[in-house]
HTML snippet that shows the backbone in 3Dmol.js (N, CA, C, O; Angstrom):
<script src="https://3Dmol.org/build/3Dmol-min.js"></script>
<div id="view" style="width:600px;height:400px;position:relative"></div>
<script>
const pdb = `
ATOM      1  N   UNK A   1     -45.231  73.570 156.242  1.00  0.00           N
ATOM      2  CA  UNK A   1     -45.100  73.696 154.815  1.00  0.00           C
ATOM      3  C   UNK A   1     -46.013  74.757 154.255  1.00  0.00           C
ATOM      4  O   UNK A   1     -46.616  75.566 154.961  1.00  0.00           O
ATOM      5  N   UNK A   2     -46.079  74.697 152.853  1.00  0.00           N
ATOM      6  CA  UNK A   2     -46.656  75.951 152.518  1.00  0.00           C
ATOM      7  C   UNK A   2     -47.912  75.308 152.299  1.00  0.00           C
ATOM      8  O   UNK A   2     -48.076  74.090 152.229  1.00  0.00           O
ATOM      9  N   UNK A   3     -49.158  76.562 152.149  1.00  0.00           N
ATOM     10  CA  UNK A   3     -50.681  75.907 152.382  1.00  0.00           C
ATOM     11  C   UNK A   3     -50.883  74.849 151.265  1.00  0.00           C
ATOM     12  O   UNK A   3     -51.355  73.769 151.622  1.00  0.00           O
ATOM     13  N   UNK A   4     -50.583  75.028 149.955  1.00  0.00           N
ATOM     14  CA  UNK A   4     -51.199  73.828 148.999  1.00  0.00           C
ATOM     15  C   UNK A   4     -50.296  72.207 150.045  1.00  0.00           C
ATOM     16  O   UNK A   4     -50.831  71.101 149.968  1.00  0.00           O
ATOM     17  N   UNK A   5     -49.470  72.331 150.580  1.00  0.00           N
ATOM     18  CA  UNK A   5     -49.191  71.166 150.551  1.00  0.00           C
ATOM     19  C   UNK A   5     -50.208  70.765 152.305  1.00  0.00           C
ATOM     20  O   UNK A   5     -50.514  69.627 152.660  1.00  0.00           O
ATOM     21  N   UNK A   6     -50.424  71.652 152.841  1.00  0.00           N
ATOM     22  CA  UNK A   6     -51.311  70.741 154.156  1.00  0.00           C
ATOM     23  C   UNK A   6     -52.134  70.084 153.841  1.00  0.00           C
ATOM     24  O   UNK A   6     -52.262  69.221 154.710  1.00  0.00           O
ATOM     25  N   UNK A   7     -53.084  69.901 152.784  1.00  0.00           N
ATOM     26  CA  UNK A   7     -54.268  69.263 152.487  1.00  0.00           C
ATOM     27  C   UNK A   7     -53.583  68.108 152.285  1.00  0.00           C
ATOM     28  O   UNK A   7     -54.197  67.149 152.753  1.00  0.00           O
ATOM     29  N   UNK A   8     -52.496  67.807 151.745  1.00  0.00           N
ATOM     30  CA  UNK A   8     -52.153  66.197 151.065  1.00  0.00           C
ATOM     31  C   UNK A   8     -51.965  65.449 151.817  1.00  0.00           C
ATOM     32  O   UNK A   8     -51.047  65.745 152.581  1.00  0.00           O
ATOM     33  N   UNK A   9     -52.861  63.701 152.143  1.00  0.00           N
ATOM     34  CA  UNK A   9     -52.482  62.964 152.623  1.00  0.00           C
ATOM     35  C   UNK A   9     -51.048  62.663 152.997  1.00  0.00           C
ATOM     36  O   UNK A   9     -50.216  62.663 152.090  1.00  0.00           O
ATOM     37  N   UNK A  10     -50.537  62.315 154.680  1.00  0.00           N
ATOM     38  CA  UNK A  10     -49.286  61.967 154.835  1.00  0.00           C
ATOM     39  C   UNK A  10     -48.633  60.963 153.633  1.00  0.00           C
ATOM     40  O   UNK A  10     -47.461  61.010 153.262  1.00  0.00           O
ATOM     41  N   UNK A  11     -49.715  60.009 153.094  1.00  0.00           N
ATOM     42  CA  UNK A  11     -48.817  59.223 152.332  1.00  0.00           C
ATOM     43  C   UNK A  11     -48.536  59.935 150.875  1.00  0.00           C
ATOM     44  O   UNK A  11     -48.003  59.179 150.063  1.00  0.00           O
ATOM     45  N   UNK A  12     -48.765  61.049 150.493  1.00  0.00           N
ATOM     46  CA  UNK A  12     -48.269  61.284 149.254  1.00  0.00           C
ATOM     47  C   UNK A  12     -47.091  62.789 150.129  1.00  0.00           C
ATOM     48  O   UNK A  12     -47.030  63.997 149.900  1.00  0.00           O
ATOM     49  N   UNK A  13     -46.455  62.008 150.990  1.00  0.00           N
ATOM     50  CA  UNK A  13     -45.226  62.540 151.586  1.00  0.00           C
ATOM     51  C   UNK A  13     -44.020  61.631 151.388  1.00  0.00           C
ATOM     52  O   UNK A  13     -44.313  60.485 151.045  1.00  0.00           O
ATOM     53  N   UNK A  14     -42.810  61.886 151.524  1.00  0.00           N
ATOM     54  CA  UNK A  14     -41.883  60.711 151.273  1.00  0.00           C
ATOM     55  C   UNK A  14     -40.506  61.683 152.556  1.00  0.00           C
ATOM     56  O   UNK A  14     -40.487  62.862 152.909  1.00  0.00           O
ATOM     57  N   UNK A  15     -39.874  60.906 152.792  1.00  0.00           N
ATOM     58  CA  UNK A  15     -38.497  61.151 152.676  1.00  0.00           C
ATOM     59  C   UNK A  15     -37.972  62.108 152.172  1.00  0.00           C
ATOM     60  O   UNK A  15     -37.818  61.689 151.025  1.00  0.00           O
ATOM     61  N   UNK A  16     -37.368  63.624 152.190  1.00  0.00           N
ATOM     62  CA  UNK A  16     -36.537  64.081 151.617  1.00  0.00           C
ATOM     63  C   UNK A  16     -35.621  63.415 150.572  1.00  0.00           C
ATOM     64  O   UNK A  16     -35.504  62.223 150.857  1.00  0.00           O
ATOM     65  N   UNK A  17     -34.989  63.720 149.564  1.00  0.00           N
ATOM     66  CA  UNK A  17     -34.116  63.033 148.778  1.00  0.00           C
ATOM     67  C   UNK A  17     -32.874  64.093 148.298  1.00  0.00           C
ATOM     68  O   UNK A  17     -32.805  65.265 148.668  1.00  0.00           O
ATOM     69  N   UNK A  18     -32.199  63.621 147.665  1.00  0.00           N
ATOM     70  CA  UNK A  18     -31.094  64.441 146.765  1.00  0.00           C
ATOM     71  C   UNK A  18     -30.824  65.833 147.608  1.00  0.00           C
ATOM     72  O   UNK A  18     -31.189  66.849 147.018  1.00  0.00           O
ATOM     73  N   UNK A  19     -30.109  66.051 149.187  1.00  0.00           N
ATOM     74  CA  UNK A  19     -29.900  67.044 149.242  1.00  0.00           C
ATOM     75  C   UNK A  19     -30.386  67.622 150.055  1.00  0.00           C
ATOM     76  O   UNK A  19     -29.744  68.245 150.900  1.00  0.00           O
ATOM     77  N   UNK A  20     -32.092  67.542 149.990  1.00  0.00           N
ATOM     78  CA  UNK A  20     -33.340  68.293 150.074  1.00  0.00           C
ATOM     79  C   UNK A  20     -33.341  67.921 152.374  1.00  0.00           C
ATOM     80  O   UNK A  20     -33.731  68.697 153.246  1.00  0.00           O
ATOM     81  N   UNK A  21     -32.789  66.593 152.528  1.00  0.00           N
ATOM     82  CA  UNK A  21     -32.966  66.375 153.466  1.00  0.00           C
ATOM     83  C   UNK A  21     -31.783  66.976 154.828  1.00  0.00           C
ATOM     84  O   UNK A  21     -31.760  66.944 156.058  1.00  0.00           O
ATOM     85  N   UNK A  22     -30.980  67.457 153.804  1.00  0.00           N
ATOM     86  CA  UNK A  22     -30.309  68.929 154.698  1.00  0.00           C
ATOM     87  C   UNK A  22     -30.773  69.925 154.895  1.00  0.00           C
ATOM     88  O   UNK A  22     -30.189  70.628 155.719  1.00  0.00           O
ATOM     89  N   UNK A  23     -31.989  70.450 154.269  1.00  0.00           N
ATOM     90  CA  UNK A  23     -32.635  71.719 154.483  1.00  0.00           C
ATOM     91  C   UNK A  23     -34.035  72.083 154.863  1.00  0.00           C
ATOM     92  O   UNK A  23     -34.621  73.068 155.313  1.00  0.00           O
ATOM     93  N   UNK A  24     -34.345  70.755 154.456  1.00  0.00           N
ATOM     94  CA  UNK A  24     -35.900  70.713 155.285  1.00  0.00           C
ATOM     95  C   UNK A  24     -36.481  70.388 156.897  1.00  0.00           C
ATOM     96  O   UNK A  24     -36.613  69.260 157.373  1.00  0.00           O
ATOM     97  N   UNK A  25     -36.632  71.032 157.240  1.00  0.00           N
ATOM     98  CA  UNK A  25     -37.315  70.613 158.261  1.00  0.00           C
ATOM     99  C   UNK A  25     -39.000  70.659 158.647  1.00  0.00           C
ATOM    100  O   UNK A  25     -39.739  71.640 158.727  1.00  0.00           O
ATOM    101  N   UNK A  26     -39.254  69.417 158.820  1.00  0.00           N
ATOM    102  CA  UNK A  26     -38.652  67.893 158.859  1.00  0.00           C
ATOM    103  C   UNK A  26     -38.227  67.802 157.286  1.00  0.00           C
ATOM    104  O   UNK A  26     -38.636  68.461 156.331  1.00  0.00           O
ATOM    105  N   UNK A  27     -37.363  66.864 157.347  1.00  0.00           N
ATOM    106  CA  UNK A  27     -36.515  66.418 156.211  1.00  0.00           C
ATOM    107  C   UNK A  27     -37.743  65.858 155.529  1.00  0.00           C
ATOM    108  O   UNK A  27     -37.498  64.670 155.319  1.00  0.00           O
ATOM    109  N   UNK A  28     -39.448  66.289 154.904  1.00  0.00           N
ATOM    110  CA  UNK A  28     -40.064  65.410 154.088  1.00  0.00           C
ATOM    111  C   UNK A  28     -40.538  66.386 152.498  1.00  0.00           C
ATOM    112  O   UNK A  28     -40.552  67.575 152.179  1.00  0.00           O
ATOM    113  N   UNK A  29     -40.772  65.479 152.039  1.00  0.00           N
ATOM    114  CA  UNK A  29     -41.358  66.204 150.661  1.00  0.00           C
ATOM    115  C   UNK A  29     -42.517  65.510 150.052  1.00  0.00           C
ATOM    116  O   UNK A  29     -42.710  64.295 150.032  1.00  0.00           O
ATOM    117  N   UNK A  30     -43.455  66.696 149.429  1.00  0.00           N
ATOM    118  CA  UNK A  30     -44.783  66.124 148.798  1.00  0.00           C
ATOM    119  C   UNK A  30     -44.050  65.463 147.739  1.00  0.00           C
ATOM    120  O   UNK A  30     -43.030  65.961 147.265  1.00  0.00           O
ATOM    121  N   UNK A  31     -44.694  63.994 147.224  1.00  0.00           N
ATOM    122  CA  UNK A  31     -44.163  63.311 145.909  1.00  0.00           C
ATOM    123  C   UNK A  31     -44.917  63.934 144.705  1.00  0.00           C
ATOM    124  O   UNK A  31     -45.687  63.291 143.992  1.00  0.00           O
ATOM    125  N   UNK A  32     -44.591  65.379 144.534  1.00  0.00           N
ATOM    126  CA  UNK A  32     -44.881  65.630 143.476  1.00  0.00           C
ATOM    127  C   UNK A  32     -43.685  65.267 142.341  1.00  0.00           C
ATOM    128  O   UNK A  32     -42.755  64.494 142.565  1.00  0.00           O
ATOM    129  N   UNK A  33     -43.935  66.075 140.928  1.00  0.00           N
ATOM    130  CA  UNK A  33     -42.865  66.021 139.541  1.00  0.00           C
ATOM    131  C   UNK A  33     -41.484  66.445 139.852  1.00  0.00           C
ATOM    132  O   UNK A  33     -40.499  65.954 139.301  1.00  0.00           O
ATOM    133  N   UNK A  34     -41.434  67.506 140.881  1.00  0.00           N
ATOM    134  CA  UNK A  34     -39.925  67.720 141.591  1.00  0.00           C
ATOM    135  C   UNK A  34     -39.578  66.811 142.278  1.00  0.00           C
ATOM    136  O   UNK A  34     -38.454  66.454 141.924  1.00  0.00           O
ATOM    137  N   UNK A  35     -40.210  65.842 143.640  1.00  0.00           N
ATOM    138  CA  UNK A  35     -39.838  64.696 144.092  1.00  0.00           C
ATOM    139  C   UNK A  35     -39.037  63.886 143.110  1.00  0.00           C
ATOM    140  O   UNK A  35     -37.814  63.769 143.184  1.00  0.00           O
ATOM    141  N   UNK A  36     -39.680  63.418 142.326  1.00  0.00           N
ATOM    142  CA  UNK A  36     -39.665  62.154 141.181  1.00  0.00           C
ATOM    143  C   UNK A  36     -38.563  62.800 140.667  1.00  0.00           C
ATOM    144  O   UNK A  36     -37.447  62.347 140.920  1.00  0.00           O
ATOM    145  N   UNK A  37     -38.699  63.835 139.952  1.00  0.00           N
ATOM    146  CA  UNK A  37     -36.882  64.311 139.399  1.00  0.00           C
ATOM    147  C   UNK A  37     -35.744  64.151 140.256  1.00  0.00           C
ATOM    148  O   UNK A  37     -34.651  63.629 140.035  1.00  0.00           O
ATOM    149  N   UNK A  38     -36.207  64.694 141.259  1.00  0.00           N
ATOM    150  CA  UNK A  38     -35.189  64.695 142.706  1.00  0.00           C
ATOM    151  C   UNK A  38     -34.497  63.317 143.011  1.00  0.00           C
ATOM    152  O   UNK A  38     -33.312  63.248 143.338  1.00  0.00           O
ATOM    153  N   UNK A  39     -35.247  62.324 142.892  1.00  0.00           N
ATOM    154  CA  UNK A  39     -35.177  60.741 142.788  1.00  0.00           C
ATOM    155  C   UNK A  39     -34.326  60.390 141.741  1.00  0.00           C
ATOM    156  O   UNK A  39     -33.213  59.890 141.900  1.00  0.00           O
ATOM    157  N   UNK A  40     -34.772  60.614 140.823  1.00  0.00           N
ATOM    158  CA  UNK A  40     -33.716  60.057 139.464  1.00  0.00           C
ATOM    159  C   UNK A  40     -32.748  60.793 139.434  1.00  0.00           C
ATOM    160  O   UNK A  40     -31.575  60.417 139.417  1.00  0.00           O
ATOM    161  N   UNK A  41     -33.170  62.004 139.423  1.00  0.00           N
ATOM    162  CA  UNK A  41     -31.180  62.462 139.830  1.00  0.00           C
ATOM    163  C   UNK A  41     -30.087  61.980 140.570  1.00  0.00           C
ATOM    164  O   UNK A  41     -28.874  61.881 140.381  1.00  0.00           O
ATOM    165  N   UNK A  42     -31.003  61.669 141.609  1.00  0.00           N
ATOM    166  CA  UNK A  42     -29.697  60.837 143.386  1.00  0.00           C
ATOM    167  C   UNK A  42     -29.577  59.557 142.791  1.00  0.00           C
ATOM    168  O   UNK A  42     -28.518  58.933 142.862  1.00  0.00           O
ATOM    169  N   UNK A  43     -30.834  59.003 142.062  1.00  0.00           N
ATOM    170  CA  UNK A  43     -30.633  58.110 141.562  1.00  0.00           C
ATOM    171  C   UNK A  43     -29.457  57.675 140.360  1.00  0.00           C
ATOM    172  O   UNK A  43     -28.949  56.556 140.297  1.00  0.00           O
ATOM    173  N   UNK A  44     -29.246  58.455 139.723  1.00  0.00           N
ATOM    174  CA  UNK A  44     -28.002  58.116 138.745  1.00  0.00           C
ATOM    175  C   UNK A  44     -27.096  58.875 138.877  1.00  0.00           C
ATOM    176  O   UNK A  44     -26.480  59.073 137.831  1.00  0.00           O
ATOM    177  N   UNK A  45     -26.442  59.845 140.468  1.00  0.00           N
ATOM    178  CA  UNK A  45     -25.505  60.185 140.613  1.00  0.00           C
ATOM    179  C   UNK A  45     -25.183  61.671 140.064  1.00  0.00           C
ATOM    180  O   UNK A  45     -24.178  62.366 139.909  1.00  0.00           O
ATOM    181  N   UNK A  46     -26.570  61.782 139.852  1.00  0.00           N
ATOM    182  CA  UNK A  46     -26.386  63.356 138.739  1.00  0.00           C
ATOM    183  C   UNK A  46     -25.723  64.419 139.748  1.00  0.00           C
ATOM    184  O   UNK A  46     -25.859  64.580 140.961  1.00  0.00           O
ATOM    185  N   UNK A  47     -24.825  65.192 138.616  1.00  0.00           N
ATOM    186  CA  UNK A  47     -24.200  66.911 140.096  1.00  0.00           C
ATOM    187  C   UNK A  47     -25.761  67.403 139.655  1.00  0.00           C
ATOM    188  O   UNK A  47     -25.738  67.993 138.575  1.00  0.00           O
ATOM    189  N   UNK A  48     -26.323  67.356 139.904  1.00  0.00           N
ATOM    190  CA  UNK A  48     -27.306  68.408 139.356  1.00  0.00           C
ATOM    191  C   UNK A  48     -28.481  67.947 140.742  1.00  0.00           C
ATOM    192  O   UNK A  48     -28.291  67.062 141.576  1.00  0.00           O
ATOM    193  N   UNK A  49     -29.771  68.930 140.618  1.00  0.00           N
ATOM    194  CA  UNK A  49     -31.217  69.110 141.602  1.00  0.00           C
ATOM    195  C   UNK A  49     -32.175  69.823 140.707  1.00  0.00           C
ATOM    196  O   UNK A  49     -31.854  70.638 139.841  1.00  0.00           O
ATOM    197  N   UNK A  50     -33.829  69.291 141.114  1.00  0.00           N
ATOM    198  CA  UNK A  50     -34.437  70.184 140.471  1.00  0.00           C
ATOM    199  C   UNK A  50     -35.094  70.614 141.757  1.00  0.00           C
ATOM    200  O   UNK A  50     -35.121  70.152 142.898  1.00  0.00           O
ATOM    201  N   UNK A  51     -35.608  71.653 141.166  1.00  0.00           N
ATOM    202  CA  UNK A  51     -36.124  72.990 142.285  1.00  0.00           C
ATOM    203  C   UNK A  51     -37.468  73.493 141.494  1.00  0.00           C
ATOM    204  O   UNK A  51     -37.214  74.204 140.522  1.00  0.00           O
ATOM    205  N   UNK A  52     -38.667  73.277 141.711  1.00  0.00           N
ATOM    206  CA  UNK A  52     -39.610  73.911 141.320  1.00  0.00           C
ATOM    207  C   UNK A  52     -39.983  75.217 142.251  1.00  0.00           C
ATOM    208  O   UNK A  52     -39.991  75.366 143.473  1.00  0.00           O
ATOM    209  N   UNK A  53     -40.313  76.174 141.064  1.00  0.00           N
ATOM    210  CA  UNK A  53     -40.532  77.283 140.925  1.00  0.00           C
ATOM    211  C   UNK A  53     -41.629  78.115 140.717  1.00  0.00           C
ATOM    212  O   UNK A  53     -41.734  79.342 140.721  1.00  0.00           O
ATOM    213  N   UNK A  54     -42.443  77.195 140.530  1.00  0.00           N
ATOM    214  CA  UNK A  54     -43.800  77.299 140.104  1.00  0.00           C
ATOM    215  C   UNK A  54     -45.283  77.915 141.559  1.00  0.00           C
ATOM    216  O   UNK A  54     -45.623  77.343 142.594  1.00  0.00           O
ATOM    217  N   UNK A  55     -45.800  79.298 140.918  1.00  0.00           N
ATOM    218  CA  UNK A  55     -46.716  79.689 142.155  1.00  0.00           C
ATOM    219  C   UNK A  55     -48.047  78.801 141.884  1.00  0.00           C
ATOM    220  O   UNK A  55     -48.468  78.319 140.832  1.00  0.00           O
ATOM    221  N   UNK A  56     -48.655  78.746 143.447  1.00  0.00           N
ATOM    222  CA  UNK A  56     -49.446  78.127 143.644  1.00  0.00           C
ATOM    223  C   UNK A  56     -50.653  79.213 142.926  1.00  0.00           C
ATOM    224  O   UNK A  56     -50.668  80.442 143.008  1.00  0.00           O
ATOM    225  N   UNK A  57     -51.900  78.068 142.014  1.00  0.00           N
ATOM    226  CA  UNK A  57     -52.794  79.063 141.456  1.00  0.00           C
ATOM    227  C   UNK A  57     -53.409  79.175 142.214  1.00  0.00           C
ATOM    228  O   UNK A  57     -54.473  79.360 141.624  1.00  0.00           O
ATOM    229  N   UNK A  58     -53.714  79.236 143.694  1.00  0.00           N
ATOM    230  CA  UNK A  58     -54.924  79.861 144.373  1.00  0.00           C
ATOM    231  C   UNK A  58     -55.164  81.461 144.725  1.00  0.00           C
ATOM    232  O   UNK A  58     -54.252  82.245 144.987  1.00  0.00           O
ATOM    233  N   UNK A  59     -56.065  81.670 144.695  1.00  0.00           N
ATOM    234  CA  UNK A  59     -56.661  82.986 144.670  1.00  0.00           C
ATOM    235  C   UNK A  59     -55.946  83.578 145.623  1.00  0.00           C
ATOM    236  O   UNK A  59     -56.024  82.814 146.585  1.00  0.00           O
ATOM    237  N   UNK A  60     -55.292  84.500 145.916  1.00  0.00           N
ATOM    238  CA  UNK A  60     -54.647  85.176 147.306  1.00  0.00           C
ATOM    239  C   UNK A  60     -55.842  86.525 147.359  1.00  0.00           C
ATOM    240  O   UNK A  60     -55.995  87.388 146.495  1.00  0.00           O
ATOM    241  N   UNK A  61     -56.653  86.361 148.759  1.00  0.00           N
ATOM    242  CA  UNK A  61     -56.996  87.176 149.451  1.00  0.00           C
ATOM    243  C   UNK A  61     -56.598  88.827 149.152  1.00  0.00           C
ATOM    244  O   UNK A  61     -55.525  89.424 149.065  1.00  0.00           O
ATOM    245  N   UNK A  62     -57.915  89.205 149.051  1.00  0.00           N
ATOM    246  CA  UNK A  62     -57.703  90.975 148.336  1.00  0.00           C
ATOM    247  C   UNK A  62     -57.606  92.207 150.054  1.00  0.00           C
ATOM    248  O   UNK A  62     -57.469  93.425 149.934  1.00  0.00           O
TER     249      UNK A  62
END
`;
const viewer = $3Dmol.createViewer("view");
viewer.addModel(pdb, "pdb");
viewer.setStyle({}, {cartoon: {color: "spectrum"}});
viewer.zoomTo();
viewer.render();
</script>
């Protein structure tokens, strides 16, 4: 995965959801605010996915 997510405890990992578990490998995802959307979407059948987009604020190396 990408570096912000190695630091996070396995348990704030879940299951892939909505989709996500066709394209990931391994099929897991950090339970961040995209998780949780990702959830209620599969959850009520939505056509729809959210996809965060958002860069990581760490300093990138000069």
């Amino acid at each position: 995965g990408a570096p912000a997510e190695r630091w996070r405890p396995a348990a704030a990992h879940a299951p892939a959801v909505n989709g996500y578990e066709q394209l990931l490998q391994p099929p897991r995802m950090v339970c961040d605010v995209t998780y949780w959307m990702n959830q209620i979407l599969f959850d009520l059948g939505a056509p729809a996915f959210a996809l965060n987009t958002a860069i990581e604020a760490t300093p990138q190396p000069q």
